[in-house]
PyMOL Python script that loads the backbone (N, CA, C, O; Angstrom):
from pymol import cmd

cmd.read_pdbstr("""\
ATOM      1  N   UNK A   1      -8.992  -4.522 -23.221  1.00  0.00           N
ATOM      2  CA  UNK A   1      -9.982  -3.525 -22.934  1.00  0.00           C
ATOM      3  C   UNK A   1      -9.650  -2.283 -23.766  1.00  0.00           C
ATOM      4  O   UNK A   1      -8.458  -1.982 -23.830  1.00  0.00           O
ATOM      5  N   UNK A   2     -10.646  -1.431 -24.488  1.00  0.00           N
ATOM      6  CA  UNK A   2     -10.238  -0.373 -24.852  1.00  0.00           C
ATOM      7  C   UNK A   2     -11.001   0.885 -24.116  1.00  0.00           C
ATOM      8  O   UNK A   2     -11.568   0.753 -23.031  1.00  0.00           O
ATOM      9  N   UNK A   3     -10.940   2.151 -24.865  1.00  0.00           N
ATOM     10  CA  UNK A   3     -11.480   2.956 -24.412  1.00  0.00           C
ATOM     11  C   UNK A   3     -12.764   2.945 -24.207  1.00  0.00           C
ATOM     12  O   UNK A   3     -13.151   3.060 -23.044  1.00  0.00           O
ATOM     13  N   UNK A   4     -13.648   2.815 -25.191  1.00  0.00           N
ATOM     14  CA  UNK A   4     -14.710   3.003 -25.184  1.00  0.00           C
ATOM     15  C   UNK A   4     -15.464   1.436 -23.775  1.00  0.00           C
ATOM     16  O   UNK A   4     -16.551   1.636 -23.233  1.00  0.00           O
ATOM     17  N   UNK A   5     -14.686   0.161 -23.476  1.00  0.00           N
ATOM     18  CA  UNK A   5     -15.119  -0.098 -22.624  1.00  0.00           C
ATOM     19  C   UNK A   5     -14.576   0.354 -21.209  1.00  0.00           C
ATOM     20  O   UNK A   5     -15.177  -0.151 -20.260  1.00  0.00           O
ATOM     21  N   UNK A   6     -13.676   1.108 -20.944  1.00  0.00           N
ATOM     22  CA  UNK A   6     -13.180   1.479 -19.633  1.00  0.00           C
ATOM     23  C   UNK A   6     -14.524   2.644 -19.654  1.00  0.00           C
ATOM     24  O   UNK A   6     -15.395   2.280 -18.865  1.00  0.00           O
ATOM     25  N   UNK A   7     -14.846   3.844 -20.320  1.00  0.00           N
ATOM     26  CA  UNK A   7     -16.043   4.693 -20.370  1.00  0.00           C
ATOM     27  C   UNK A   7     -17.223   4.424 -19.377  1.00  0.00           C
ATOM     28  O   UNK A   7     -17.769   4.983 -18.426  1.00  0.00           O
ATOM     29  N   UNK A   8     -17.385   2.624 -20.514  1.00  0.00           N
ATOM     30  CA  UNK A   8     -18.602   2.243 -19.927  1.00  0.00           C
ATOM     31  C   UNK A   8     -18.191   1.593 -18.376  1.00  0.00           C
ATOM     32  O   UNK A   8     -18.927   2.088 -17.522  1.00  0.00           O
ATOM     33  N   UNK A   9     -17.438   0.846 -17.941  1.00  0.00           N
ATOM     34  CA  UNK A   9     -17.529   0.586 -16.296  1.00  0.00           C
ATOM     35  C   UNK A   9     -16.895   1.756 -15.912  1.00  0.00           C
ATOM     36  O   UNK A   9     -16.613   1.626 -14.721  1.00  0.00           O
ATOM     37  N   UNK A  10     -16.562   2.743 -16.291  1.00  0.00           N
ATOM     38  CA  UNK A  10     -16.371   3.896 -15.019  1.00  0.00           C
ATOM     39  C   UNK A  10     -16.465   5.089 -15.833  1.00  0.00           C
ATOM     40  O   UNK A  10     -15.567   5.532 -16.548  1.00  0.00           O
ATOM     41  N   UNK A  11     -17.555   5.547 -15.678  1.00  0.00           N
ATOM     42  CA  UNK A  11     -18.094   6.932 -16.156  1.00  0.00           C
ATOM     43  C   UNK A  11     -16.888   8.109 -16.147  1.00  0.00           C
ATOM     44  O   UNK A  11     -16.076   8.097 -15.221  1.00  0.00           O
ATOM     45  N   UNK A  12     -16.794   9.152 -17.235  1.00  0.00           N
ATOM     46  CA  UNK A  12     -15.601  10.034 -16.890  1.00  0.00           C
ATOM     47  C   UNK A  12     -15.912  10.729 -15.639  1.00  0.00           C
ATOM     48  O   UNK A  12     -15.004  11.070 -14.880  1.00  0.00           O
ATOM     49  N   UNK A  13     -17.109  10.953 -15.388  1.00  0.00           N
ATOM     50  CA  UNK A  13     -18.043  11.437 -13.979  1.00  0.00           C
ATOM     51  C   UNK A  13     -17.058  10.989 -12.784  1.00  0.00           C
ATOM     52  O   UNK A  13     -16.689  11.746 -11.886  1.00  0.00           O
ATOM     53  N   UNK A  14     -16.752   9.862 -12.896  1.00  0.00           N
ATOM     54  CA  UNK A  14     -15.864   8.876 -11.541  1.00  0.00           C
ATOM     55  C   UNK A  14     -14.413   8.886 -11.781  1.00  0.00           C
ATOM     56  O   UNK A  14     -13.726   8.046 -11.200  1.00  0.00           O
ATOM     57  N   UNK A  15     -13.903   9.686 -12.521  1.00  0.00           N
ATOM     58  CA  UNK A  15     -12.559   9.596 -13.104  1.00  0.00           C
ATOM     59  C   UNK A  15     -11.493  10.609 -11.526  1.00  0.00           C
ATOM     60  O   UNK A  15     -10.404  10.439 -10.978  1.00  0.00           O
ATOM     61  N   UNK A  16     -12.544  11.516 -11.397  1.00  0.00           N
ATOM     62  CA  UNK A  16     -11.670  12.128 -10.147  1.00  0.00           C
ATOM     63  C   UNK A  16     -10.910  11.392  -8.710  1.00  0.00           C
ATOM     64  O   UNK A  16     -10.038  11.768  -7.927  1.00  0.00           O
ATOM     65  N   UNK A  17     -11.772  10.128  -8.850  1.00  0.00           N
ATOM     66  CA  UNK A  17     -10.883   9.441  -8.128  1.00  0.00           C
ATOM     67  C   UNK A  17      -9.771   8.815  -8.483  1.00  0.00           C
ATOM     68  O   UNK A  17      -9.338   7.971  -7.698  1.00  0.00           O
ATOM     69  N   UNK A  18      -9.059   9.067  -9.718  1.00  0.00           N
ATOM     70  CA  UNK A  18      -7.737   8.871 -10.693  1.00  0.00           C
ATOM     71  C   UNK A  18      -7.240   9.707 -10.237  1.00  0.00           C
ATOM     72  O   UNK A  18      -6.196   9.425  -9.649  1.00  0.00           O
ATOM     73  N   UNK A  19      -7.587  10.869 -10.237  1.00  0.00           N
ATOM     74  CA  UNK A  19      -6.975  12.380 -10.001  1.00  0.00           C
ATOM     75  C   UNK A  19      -6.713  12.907  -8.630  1.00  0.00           C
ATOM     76  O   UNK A  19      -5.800  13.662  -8.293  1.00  0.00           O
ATOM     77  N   UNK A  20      -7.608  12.416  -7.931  1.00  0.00           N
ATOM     78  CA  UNK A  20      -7.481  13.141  -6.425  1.00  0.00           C
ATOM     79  C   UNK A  20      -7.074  11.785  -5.608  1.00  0.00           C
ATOM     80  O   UNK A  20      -7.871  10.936  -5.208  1.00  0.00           O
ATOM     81  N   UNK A  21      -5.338  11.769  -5.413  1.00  0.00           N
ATOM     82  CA  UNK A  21      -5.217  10.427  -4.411  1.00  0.00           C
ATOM     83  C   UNK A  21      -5.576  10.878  -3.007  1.00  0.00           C
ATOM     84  O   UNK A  21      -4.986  10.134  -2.224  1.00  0.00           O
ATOM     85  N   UNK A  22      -6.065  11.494  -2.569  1.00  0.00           N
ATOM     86  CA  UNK A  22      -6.189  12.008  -1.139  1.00  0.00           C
ATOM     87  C   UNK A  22      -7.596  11.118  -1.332  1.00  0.00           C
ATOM     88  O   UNK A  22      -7.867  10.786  -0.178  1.00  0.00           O
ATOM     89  N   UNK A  23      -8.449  10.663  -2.062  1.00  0.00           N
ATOM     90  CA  UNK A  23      -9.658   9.973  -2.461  1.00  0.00           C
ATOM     91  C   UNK A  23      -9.006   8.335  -1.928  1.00  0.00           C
ATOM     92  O   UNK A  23      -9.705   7.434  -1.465  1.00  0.00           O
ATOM     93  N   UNK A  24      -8.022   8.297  -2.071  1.00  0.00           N
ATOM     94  CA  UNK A  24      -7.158   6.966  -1.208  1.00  0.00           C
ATOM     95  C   UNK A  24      -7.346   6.491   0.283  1.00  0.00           C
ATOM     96  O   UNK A  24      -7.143   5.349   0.697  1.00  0.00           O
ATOM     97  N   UNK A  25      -7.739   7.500   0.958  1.00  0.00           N
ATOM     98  CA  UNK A  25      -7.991   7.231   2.579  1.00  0.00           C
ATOM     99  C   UNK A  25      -9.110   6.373   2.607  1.00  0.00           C
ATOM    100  O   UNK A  25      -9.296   5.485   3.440  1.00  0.00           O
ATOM    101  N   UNK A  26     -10.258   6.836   1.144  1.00  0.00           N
ATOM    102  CA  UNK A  26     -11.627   6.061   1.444  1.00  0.00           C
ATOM    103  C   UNK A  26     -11.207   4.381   1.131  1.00  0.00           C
ATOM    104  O   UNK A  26     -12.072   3.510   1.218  1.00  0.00           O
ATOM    105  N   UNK A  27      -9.732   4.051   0.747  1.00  0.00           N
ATOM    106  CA  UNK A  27     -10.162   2.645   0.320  1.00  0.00           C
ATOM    107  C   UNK A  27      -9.428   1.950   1.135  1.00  0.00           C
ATOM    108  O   UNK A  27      -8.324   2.387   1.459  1.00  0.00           O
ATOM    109  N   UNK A  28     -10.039   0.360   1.773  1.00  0.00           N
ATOM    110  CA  UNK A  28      -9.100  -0.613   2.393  1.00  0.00           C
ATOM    111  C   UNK A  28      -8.352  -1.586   1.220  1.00  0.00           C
ATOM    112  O   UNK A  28      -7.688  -2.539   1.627  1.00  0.00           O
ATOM    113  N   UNK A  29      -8.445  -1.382   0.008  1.00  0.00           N
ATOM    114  CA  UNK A  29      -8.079  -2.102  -0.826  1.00  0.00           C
ATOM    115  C   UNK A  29      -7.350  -0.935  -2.375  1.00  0.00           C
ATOM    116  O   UNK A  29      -8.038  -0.350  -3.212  1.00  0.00           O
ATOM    117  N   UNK A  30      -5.614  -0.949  -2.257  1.00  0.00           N
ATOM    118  CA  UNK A  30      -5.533  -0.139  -3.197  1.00  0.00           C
ATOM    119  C   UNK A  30      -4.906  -1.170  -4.136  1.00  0.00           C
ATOM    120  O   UNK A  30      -4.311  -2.076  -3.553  1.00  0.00           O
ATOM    121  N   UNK A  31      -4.918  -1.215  -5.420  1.00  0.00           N
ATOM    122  CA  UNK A  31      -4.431  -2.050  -6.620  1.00  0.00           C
ATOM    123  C   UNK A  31      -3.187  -0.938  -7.418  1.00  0.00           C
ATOM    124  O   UNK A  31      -3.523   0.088  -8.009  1.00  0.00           O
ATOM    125  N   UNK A  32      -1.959  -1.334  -7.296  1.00  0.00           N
ATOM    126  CA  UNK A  32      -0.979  -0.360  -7.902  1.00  0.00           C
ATOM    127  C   UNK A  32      -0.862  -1.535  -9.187  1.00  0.00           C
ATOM    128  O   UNK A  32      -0.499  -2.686  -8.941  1.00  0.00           O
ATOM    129  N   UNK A  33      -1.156  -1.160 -10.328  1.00  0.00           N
ATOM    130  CA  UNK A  33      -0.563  -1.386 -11.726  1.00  0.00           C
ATOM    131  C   UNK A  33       0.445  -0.335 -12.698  1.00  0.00           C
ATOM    132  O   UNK A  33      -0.015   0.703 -13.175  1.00  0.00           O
ATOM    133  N   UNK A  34       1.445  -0.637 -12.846  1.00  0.00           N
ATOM    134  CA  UNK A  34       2.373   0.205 -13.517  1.00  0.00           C
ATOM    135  C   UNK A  34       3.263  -0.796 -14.328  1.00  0.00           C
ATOM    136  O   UNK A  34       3.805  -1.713 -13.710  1.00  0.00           O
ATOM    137  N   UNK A  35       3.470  -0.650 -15.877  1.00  0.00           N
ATOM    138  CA  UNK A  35       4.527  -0.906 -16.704  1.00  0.00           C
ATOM    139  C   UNK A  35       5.643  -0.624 -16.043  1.00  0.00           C
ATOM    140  O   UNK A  35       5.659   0.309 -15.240  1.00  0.00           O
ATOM    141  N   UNK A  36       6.635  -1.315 -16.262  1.00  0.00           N
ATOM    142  CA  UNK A  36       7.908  -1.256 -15.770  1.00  0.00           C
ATOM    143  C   UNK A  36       9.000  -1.226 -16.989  1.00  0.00           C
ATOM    144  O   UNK A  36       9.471  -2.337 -17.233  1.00  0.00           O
ATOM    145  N   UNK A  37       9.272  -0.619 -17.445  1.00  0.00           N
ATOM    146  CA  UNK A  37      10.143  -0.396 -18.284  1.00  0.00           C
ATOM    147  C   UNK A  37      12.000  -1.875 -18.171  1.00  0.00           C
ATOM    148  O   UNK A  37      12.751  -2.145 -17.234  1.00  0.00           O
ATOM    149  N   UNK A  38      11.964  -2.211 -19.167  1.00  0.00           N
ATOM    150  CA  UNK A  38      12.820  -3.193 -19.257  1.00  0.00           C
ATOM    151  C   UNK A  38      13.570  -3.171 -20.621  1.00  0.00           C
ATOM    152  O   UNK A  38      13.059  -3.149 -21.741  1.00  0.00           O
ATOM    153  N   UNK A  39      15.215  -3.183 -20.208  1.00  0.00           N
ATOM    154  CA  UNK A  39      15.825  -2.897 -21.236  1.00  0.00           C
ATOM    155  C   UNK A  39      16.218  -4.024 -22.130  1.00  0.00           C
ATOM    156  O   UNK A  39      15.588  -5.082 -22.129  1.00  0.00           O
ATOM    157  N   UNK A  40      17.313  -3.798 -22.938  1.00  0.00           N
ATOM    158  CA  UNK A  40      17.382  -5.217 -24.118  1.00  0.00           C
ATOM    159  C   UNK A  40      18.018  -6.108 -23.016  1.00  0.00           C
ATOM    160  O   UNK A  40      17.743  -7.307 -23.072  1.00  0.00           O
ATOM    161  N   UNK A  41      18.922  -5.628 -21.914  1.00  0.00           N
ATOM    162  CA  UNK A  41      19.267  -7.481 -21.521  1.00  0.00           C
ATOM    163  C   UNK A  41      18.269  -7.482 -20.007  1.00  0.00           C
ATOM    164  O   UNK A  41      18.572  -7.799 -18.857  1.00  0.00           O
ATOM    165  N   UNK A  42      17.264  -7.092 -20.471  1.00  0.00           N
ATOM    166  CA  UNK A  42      16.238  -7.896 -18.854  1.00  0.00           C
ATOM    167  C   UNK A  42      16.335  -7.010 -17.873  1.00  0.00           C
ATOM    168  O   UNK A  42      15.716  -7.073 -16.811  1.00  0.00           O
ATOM    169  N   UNK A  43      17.087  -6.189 -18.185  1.00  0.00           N
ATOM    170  CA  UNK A  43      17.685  -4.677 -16.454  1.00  0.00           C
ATOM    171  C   UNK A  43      15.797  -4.099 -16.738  1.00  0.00           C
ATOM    172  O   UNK A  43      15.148  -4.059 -17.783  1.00  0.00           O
ATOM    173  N   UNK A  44      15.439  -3.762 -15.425  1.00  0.00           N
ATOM    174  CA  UNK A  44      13.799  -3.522 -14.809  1.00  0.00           C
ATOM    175  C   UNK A  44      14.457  -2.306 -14.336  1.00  0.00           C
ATOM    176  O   UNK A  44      15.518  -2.190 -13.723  1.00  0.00           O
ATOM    177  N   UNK A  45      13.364  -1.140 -14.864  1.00  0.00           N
ATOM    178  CA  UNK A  45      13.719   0.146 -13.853  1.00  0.00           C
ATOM    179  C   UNK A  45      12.726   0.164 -13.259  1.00  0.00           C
ATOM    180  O   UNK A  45      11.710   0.040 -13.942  1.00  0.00           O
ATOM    181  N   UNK A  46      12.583   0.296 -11.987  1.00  0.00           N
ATOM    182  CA  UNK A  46      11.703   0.036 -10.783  1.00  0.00           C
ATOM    183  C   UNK A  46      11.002   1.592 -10.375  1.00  0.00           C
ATOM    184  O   UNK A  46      10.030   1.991  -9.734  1.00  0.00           O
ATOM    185  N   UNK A  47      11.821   2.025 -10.949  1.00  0.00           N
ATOM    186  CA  UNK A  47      11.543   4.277 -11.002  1.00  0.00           C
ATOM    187  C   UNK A  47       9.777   4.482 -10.663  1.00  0.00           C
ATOM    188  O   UNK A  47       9.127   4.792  -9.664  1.00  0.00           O
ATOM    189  N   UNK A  48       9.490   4.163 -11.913  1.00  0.00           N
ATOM    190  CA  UNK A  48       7.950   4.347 -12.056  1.00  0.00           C
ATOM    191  C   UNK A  48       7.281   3.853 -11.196  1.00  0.00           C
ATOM    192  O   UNK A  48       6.566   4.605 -10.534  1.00  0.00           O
ATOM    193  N   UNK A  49       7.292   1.897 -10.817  1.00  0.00           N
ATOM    194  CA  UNK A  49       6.249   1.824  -9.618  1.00  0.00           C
ATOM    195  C   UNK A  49       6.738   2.723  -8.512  1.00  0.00           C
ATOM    196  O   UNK A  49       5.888   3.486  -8.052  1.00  0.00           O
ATOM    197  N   UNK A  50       7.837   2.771  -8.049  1.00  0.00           N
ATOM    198  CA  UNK A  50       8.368   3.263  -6.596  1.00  0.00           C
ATOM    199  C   UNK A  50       7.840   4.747  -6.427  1.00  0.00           C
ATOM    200  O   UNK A  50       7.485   5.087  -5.299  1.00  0.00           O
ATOM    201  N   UNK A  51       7.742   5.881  -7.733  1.00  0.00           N
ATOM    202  CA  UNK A  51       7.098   7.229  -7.698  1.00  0.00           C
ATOM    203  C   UNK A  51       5.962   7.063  -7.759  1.00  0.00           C
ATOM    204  O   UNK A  51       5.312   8.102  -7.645  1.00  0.00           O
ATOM    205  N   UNK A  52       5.262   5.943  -7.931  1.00  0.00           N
ATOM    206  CA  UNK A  52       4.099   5.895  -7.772  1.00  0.00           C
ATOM    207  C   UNK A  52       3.226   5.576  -6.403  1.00  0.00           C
ATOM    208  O   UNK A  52       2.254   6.180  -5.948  1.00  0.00           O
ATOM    209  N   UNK A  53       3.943   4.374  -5.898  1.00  0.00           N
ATOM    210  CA  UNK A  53       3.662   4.248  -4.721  1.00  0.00           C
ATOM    211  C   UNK A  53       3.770   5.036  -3.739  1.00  0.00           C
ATOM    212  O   UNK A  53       2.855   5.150  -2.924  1.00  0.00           O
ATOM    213  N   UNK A  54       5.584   6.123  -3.592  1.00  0.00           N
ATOM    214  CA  UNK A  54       5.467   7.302  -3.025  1.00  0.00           C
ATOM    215  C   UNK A  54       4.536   8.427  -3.527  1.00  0.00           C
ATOM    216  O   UNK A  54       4.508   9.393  -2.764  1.00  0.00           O
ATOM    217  N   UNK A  55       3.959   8.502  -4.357  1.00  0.00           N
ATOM    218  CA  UNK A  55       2.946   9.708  -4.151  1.00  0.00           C
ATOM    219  C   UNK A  55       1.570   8.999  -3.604  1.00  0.00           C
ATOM    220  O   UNK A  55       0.923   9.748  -2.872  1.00  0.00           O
ATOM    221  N   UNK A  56       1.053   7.831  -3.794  1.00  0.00           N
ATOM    222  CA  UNK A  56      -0.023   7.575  -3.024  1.00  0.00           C
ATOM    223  C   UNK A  56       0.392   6.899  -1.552  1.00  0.00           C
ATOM    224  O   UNK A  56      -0.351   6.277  -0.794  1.00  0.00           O
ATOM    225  N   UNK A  57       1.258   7.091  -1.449  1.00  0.00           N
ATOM    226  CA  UNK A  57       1.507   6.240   0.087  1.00  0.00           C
ATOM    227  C   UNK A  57       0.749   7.332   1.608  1.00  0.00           C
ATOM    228  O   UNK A  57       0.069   6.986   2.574  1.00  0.00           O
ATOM    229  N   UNK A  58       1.282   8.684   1.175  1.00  0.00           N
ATOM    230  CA  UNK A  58       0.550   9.688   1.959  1.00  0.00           C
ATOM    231  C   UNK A  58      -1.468   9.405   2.176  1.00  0.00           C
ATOM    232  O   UNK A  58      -2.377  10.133   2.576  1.00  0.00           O
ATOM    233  N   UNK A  59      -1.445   8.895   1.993  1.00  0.00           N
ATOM    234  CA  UNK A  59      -2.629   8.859   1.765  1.00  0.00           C
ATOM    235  C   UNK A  59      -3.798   7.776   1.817  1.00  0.00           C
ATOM    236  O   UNK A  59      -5.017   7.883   1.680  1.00  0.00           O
ATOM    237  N   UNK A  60      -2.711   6.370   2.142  1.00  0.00           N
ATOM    238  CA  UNK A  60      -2.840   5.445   2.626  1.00  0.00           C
ATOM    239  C   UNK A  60      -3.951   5.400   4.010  1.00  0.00           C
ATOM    240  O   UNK A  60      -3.739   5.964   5.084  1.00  0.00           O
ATOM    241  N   UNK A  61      -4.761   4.852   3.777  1.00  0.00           N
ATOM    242  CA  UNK A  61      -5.548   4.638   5.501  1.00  0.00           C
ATOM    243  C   UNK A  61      -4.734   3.610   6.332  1.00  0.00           C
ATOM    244  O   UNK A  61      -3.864   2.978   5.733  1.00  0.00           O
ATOM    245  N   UNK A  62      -4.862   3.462   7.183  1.00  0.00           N
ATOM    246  CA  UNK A  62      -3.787   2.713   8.353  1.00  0.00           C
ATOM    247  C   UNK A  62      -3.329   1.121   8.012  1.00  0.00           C
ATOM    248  O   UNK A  62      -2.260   0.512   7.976  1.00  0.00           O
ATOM    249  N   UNK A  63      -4.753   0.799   7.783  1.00  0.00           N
ATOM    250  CA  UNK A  63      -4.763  -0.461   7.685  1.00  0.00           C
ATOM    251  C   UNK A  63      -5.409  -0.632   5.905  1.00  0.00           C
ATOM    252  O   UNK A  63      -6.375  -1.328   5.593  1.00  0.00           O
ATOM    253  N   UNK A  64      -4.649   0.121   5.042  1.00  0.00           N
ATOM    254  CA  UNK A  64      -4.867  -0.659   3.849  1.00  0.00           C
ATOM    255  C   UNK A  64      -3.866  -1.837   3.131  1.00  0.00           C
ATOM    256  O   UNK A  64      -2.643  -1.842   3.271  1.00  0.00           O
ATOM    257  N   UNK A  65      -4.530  -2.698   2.443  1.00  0.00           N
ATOM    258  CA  UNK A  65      -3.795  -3.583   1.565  1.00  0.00           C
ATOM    259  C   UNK A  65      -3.426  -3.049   0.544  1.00  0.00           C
ATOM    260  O   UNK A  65      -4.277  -2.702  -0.275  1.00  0.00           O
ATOM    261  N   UNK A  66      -2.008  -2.824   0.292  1.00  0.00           N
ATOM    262  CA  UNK A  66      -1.552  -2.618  -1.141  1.00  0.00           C
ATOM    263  C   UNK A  66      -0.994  -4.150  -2.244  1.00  0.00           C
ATOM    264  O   UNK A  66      -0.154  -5.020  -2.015  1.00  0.00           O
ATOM    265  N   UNK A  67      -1.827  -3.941  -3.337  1.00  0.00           N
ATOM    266  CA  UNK A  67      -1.498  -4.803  -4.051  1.00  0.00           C
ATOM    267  C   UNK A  67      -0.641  -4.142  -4.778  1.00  0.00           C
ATOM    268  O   UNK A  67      -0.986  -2.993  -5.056  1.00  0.00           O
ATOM    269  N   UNK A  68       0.716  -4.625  -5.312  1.00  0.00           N
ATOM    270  CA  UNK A  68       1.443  -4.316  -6.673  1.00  0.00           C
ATOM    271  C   UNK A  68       1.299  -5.480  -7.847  1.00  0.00           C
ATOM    272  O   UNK A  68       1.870  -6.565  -7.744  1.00  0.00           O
ATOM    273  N   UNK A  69       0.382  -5.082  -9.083  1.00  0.00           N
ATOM    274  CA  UNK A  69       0.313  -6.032 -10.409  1.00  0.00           C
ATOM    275  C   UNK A  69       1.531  -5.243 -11.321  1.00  0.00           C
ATOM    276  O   UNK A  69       1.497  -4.722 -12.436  1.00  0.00           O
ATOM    277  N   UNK A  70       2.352  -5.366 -10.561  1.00  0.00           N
ATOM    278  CA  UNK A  70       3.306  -5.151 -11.890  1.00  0.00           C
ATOM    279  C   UNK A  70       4.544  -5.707 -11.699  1.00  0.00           C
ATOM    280  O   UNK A  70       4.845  -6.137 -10.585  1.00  0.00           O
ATOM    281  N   UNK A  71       5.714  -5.793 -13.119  1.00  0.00           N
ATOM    282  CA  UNK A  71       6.316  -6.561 -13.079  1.00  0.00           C
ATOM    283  C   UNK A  71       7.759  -6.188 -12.289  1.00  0.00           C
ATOM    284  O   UNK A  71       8.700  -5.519 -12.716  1.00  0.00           O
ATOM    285  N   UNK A  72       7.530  -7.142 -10.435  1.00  0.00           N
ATOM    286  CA  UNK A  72       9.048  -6.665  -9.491  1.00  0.00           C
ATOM    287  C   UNK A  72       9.408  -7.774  -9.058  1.00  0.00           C
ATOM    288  O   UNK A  72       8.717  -8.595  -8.455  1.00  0.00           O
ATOM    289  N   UNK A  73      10.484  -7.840  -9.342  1.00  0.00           N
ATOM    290  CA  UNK A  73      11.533  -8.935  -8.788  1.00  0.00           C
ATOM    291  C   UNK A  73      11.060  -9.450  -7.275  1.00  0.00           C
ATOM    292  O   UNK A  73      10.545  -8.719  -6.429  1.00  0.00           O
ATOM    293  N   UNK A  74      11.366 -10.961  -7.113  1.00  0.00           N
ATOM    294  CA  UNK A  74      10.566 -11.268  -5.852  1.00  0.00           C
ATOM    295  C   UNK A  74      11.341 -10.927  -4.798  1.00  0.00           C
ATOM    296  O   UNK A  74      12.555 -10.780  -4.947  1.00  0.00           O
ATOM    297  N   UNK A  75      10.777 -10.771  -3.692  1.00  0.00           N
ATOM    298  CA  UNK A  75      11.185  -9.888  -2.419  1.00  0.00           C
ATOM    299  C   UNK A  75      11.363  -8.600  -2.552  1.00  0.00           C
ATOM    300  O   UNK A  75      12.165  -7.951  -1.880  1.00  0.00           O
ATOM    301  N   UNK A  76      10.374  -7.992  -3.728  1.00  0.00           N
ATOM    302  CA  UNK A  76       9.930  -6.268  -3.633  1.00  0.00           C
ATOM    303  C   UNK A  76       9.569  -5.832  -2.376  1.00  0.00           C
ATOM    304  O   UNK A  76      10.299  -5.218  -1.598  1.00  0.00           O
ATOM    305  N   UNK A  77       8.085  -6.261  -2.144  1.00  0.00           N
ATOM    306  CA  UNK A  77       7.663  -5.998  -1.077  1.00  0.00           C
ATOM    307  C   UNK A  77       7.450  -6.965   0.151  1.00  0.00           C
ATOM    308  O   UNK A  77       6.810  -6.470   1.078  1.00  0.00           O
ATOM    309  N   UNK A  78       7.837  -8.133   0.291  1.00  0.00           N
ATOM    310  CA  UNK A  78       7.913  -8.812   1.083  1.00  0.00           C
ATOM    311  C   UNK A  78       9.135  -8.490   2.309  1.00  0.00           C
ATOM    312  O   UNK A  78      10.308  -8.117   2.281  1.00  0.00           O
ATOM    313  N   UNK A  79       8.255  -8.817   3.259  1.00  0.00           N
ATOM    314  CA  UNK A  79       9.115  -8.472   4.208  1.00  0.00           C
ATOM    315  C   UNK A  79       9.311  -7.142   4.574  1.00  0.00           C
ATOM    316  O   UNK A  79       9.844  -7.124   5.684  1.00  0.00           O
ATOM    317  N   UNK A  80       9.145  -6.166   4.196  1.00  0.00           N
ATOM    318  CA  UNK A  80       9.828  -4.801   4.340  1.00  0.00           C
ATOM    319  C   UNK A  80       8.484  -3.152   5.029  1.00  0.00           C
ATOM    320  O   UNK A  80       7.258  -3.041   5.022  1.00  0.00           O
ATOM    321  N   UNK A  81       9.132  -2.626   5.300  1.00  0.00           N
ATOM    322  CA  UNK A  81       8.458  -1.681   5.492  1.00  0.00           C
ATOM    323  C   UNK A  81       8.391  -0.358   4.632  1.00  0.00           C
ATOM    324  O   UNK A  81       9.382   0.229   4.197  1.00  0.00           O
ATOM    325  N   UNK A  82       7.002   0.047   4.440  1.00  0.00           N
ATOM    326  CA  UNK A  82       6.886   1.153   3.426  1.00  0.00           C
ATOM    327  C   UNK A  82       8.231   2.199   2.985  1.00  0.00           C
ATOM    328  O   UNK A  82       8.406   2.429   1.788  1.00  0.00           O
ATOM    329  N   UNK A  83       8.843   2.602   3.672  1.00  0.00           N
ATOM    330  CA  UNK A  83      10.113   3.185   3.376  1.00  0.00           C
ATOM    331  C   UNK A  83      10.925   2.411   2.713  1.00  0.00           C
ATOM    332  O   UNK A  83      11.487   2.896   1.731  1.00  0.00           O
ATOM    333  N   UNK A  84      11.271   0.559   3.213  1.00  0.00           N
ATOM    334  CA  UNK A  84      11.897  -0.142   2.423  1.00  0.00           C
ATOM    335  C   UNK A  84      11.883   0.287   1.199  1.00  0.00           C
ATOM    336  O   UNK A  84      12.734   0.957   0.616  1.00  0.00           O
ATOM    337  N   UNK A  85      10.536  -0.263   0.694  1.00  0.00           N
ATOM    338  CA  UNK A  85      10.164  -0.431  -0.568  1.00  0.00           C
ATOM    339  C   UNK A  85      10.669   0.766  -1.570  1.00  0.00           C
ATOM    340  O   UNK A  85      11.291   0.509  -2.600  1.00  0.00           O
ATOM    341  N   UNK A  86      10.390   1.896  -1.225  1.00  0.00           N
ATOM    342  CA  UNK A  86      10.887   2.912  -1.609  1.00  0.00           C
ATOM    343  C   UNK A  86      12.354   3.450  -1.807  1.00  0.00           C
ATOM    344  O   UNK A  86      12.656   4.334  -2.609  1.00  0.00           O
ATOM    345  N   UNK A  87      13.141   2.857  -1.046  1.00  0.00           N
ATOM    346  CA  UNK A  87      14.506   3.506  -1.089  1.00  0.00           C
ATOM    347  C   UNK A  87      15.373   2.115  -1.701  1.00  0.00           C
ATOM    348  O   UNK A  87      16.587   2.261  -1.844  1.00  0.00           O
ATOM    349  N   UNK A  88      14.738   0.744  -2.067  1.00  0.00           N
ATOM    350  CA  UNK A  88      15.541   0.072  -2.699  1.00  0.00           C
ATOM    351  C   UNK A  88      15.632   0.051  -4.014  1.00  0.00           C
ATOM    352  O   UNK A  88      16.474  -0.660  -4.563  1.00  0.00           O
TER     353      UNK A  88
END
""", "prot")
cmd.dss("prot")
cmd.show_as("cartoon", "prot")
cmd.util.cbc("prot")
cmd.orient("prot")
């Protein structure tokens, strides 16, 4: 995908919901995608999704689904509770 097609399915008009995660309460469905940085022997720094998820976690509605599409070792989020995830 490049720029000019992200434009066309989401107007810069609709971009504030990038910007304003408090715009997060309206959804039962959030999609976290983040690069994960990986060094020459395979070591994953997990930094980026985890600051990411803590800044939209506030903001979470009660009962939303969080998806993570990015690349975490299995038993990231399985099993665990939102704080887990964060402090491992």
């Amino acid at each position: 995908m490049v720029d000019a097609d992200l434009e066309r399915l989401m107007p810069p008009d609709d971009w504030d919901a990038l910007r304003d995660l408090a715009r997060l309460a309206e959804c039962p469905l959030v999609v976290v995608t983040r690069d994960v940085p990986t060094d020459d022997d395979n070591r994953v720094d997990l930094a980026p999704v985890r600051a990411l998820v803590a800044a939209a976690l506030p903001h979470f509605r009660q009962d939303v689904t969080l998806v993570l599409m990015s690349q975490v070792p299995p038993g990231f989020t399985r099993d665990r509770t939102k704080q887990e995830v964060l402090q491992h």
